[in-house]
N, C-alpha and C positions, 0 to 999 in steps of 0.2 A: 504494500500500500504506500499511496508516496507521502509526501509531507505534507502535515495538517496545520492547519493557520487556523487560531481561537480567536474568537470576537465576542466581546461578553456584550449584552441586549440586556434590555426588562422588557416584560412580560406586563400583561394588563392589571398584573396587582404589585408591581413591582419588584417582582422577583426574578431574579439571574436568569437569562437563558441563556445557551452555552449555543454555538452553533460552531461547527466542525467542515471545513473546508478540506474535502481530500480527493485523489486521483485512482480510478480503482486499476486494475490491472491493465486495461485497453484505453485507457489516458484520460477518460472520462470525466470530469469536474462533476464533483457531488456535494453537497450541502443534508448535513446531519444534524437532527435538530433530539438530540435524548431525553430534555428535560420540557420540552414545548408540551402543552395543553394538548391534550389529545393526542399527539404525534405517536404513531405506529410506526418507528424505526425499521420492524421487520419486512416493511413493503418495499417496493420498489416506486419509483415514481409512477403517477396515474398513465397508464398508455391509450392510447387511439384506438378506438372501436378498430380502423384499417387495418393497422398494425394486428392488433389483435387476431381479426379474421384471417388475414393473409398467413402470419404463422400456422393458424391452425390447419388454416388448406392443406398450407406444405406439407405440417406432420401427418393429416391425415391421408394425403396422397400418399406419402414415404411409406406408412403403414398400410397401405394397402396393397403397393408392393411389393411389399416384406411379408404379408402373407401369403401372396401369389407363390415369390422366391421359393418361400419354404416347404408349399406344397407341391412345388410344380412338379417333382421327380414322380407323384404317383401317374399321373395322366399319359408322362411320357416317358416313362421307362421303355416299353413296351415299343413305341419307333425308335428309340433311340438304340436299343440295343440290334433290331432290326437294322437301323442304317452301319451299324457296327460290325455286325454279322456275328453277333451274339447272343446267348442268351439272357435275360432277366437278372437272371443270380449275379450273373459273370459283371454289374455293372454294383452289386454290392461296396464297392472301394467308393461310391459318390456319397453314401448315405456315411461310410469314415469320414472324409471328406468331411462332409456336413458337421458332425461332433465335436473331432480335432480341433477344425477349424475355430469353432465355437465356445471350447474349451484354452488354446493359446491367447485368445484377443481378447479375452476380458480385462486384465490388469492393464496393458495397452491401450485400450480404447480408453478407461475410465483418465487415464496416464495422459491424454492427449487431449480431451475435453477440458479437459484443467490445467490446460497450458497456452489452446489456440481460442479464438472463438465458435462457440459451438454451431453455428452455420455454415462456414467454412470447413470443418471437420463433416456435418452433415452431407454440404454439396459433393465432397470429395469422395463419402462412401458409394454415392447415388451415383457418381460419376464412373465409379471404377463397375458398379453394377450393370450400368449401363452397357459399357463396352463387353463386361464380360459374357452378359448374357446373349450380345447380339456376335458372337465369337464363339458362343458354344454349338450350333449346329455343325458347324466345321471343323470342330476337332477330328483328327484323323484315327482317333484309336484311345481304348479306355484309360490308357497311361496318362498323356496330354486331357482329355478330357476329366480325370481328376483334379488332374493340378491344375486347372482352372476353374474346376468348384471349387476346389479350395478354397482360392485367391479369394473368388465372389463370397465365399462363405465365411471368410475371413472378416469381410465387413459388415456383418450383419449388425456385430458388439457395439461399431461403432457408429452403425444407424440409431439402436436404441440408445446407449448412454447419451450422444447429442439432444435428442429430443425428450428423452428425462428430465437432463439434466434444465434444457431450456424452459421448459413448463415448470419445474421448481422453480428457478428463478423469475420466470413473468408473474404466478399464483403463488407467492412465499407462503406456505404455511395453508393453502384451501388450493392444490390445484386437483384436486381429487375427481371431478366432475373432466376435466379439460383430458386426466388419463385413461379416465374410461374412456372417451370420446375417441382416442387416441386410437386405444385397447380395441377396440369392438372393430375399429378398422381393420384390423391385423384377420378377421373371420370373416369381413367383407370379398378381401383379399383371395382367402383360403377357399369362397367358397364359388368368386367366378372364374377361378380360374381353370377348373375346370370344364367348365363353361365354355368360354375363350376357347380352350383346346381343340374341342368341336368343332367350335364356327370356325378355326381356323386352315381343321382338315377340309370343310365341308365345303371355304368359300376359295380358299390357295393351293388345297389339293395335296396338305400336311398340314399334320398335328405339329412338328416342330415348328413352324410359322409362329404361334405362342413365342418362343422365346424370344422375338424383333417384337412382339406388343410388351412384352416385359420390357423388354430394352429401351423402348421408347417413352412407357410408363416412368420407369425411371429415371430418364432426362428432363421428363417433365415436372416431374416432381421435383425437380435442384429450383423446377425456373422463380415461385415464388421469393425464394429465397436470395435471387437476385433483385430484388425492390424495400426490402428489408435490413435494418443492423442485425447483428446477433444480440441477443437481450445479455444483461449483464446482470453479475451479482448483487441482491440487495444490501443495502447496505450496511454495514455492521456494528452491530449493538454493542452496548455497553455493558458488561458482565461481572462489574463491582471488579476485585483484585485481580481474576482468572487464574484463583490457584486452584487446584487440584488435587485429589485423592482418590483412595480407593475405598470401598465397601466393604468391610470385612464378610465372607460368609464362611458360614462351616462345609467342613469338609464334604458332608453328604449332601448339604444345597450344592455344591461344586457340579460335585457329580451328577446328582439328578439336572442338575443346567446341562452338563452336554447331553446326556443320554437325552433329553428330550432333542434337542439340538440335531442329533445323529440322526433320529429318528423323525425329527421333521422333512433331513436332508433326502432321506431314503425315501419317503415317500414323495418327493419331488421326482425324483429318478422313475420309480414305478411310475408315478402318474402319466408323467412324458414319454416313456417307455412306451406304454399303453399306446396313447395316444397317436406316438409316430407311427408306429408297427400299423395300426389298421387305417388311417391316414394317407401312406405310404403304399400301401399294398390291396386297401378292397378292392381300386379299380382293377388290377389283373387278376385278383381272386374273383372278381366275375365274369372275366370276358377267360379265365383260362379256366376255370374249377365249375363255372354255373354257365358256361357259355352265352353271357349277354353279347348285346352288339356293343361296339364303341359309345355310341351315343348313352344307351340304358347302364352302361358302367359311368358312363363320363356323369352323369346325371346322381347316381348313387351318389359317387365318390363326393359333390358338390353338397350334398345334403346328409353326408356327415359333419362338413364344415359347417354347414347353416344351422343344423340344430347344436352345434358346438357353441356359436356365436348366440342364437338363442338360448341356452341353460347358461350362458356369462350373464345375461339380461337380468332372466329370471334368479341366481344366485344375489346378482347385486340389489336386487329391490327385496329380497330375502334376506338379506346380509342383516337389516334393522331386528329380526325377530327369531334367528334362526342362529343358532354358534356355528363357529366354521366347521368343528367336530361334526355338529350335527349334520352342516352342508351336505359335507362330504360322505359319512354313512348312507344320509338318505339316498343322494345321487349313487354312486357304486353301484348297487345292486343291477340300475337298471344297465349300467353297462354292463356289468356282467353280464347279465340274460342277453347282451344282445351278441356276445362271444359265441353263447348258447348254439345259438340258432346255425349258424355253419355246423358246428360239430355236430348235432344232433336232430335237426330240422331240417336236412336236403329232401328226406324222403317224405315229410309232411306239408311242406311251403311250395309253392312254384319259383321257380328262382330268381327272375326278378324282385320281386315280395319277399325274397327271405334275405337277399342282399340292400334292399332299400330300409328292410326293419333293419338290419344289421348297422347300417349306417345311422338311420336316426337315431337309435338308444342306443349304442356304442359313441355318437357323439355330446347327446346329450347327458349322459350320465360321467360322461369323461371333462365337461367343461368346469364344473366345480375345484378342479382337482389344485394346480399350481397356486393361483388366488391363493385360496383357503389352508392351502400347506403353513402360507407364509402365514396368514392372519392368525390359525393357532397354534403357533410358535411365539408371536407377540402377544401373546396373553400370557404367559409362561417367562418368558428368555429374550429382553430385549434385545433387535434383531440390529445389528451391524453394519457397517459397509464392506465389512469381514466376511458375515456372515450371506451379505447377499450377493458377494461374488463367488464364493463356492455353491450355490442357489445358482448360479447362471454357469458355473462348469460344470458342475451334475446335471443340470439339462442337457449341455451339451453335447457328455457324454450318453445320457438317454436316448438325445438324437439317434447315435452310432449304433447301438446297444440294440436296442428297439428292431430297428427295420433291418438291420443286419443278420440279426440271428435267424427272422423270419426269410430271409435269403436261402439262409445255409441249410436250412432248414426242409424248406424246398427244395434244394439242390440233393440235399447226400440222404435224406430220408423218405420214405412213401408216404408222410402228408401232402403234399404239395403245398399248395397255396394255402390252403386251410389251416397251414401252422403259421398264419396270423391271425386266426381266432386263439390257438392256444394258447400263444406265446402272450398277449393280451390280456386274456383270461386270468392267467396267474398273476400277471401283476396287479389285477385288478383285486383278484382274492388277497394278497398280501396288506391290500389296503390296511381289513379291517385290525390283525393285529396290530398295525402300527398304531395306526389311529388311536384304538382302545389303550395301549399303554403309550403312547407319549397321553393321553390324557389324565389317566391313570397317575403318573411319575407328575405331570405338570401340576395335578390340583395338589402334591404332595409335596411339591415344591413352594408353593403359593404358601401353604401351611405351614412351611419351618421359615418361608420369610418371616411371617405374623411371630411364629413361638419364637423366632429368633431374639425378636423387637420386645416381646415381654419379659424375657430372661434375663434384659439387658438391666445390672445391677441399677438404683434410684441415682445413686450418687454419678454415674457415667452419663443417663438423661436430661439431658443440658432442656433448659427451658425455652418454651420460643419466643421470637425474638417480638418487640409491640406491634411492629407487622403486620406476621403471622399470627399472634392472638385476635389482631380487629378481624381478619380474614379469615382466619381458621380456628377458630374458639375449638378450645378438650372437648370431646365428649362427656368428659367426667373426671371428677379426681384421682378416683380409683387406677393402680397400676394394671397395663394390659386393655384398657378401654380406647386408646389412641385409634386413630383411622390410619390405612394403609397409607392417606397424604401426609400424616405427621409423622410414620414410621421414617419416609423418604428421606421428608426434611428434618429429622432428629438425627439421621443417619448419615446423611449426607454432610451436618455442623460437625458431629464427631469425627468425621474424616475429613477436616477442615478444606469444606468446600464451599466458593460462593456461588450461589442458586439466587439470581438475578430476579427482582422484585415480578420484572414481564413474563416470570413462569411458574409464577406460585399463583395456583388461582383464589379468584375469590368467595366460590361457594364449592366446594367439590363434595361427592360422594362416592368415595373409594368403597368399592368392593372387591370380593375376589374374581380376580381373573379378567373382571371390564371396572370400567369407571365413567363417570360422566363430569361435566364441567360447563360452566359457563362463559368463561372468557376468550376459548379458544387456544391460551397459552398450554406449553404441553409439559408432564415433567418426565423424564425419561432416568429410568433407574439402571446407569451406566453397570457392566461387570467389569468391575477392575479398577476403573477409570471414569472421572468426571468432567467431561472437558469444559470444562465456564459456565455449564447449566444442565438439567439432567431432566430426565420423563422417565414418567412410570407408563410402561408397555400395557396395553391391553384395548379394546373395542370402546370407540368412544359411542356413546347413545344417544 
């Protein structure tokens, strides 16, 4: 940050304002106003309806894209291997491709977002997209054709971290509306792309034709971004000393933190796992295993994405009334049964109908899944930047995982294609134990916070400060009566940390697991580490 210049003011009752003259990273002249009436430091300055719109286009163009990209290997496996003079299996190394990829450019992308501006790092993923995919019907052989999904799969990381990160910064603190909006694009994507494939054998006389509408899609997606700055950091608060500490816990809160941690991670893996494998694969488990035509697979295949995109819908307006645990139990099931139906309903469905059920309830009971991993793991084990970069390299290894084995699967055993109902299936059964004991472990977690906080000898329970009494009056006198909000903040003074006045709120009702609040401020109960202000993890209502 560069040098700040103090100008002392008064204010309408004659009292000091401070205003803070500084340069942010990209040379920007900012005015900081901490002690001004009203002033919400944490925004950014008011932007332009235009502005506004125009980003969103782009992101939501980029992301549609990007979920074309991702599904595009299922529609056109099948010419592609054909233009290669191979089979199916044999092009197995695109779906590695995809994972590796996916799994190397995480720390990378985040690495480069936080150095460049995030539109310029955006244009450039969309730019290499561009070319790559209008370069892929010409690769001469599955080798070169690898290493060039790579490359493009290489920058997937760094399509999303740009447009994350850029939506934090425009909505500091409420972009949650603008990420779904985002989000839901990504199954827009997923589910015409199949679509597209069709019209493009039907009107060009090939199905690889798609990959020049991708290509083109994707250059046009940079274009907004050409009329636009990159939004910039908001600007930064004032956090009292910004010393720091850590939380003491016991040995077995330790433990139960990872092991739910591990096992929120694992079931990320399954879900996506799931997800890839039948995503990746129904379209030639119908047109090889049930014999559809091109169109009635291409058609399936799209309305696994579209009921995927719809169960994200319906999960989010659920979200209010429903725990993610619960999401997620409920939904499962129905993918499962819809794994079913291949393995055990060819001779009772007609096969269109048993591949189109397959699709809907295999999609929509699989959209719950990533969302709601991460949400209850945040009621539990406040979640990281640590934490959500191994969250995006276990996906990516899910990628590989997923649609590969269902290759091999095909390839060297006598299910054929039908071992991506199986392969599916199990991960889908794996759900429930996870689910049940990271619950299990987590509400046991929750409870030696709480017995932790009442154990804690009288004489070590520092009093709060006049503050936090106007704000957060005891519940009682009595020891062991405190709220999970006074635990944080009794917790967090003994580890001699300052907790910034803008995140102590001023009606809360901590309960376990969620919590509700009125201000909007957030407290996040760091492990280890309190960096200048902290939150406590859990569903806000």
């Amino acid at each position: 940050m560069g040098k700040k210049q103090q100008q002392q003011q008064q204010n309408g009752n004659g009292e000091p304002l401070l205003h803070e003259h500084y340069q942010d990273e990209n040379g920007h002249t900012r005015v900081h106003e901490p002690n001004s009436p009203g002033s919400n430091s944490s925004d950014n300055p008011p932007l332009s309806k235009g502005y506004v719109y125009t980003c969103l286009l782009g992101y939501s163009m980029s992301f549609i894209i990007f979920g074309s990209q991702v599904s595009i290997l299922g529609p056109t496996i099948k010419p592609l291997a054909d233009r290669l003079s191979v089979d199916e299996p044999d092009l197995s190394p695109l779906f590695t491709a995809l994972g590796v990829s996916c799994i190397v450019s995480g720390t990378p992308s985040g690495w480069l977002v936080d150095r460049l501006p995030t539109h310029n790092v955006l244009v450039g993923s969309l730019v290499v997209e561009a070319v790559g995919f209008a370069l892929v019907p010409w690769m001469p052989s599955v080798a070169t054709l690898t290493a060039l999904f790579f490359l493009i799969c290489f920058t997937y990381n760094f399509t999303n971290s740009a447009v994350f990160t850029s939506l934090g910064w425009m909505f500091p603190k409420r972009a949650g509306s603008a990420l779904n909006l985002v989000l839901a694009m990504f199954g827009v994507g997923s589910f015409l792309l199949p679509l597209a494939t069709q019209i493009c054998d039907s009107f060009f006389g090939s199905p690889l034709m798609v990959f020049y509408v991708v290509s083109v899609g994707a250059a046009l997606s940079a274009v907004p971004f050409l009329f636009v700055a990159s939004p910039t950091p908001p600007p930064p608060q004032q956090y009292g000393d910004g010393e720091s500490g850590s939380l003491t816990m016991s040995k077995q809160a330790q433990l139960l933190s990872t092991v739910v941690t591990v096992l929120a991670v694992v079931l990320v893996f399954c879900t996506t796992a799931a997800e890839t494998a039948v995503g990746n694969w129904l379209y030639t488990y119908g047109v090889r295993e049930i014999g559809l035509e091109d169109h009635e697979a291409a058609f399936a295949n799209s309305s696994f994405w579209g009921f995927f995109t719809i169960g994200r819908a319906l999960g989010a307006a659920l979200s209010s009334f429903v725990s993610p645990a619960g999401l997620m139990l409920s939904a499962t099931p129905i993918a499962f049964i819809g794994t079913m139906l291949p393995i055990f309903g060819v001779q009772y469905m007609p096969g269109w109908w048993l591949v189109m059920a397959t699709a809907c309830l295999t999609g929509l009971g699989n959209s719950t899944g990533y969302a709601n991993a991460l949400s209850m793991l945040e009621r539990y084990v406040p979640v990281t930047g640590f934490i959500n970069g191994v969250f995006g390299m276990v996906a990516g290894g899910a990628c590989m995982v997923g649609p590969t084995t269902v290759a091999m699967l095909a390839k060297y055993t006598g299910l054929g294609y039908t071992a991506m109902a199986y392969v599916a299936a199990i991960f889908y059964f794996l759900h429930y134990p996870i689910i049940l004991t990271a619950v299990t472990l987590g509400n046991k977690l929750l409870g030696l916070y709480m017995e932790e906080e009442v154990n804690v000898p009288d004489e070590e329970q520092q009093p709060l400060t006049d503050a936090e009494t106007a704000h957060q009056p005891l519940m009682g006198s009595q020891r062991g009566q405190r709220t999970m909000a006074q635990y944080i903040e009794g917790s967090s003074r003994r580890a001699a940390i300052s907790i910034p006045a803008s995140a102590r709120t001023p009606r809360a009702n901590f309960q376990l697991g969620s919590y509700t609040h009125d201000s909007g401020a957030d407290l996040l109960m760091q492990r280890g580490s309190f960096p200048g202000h902290a939150r406590l993890a859990g569903s806000v209502n």
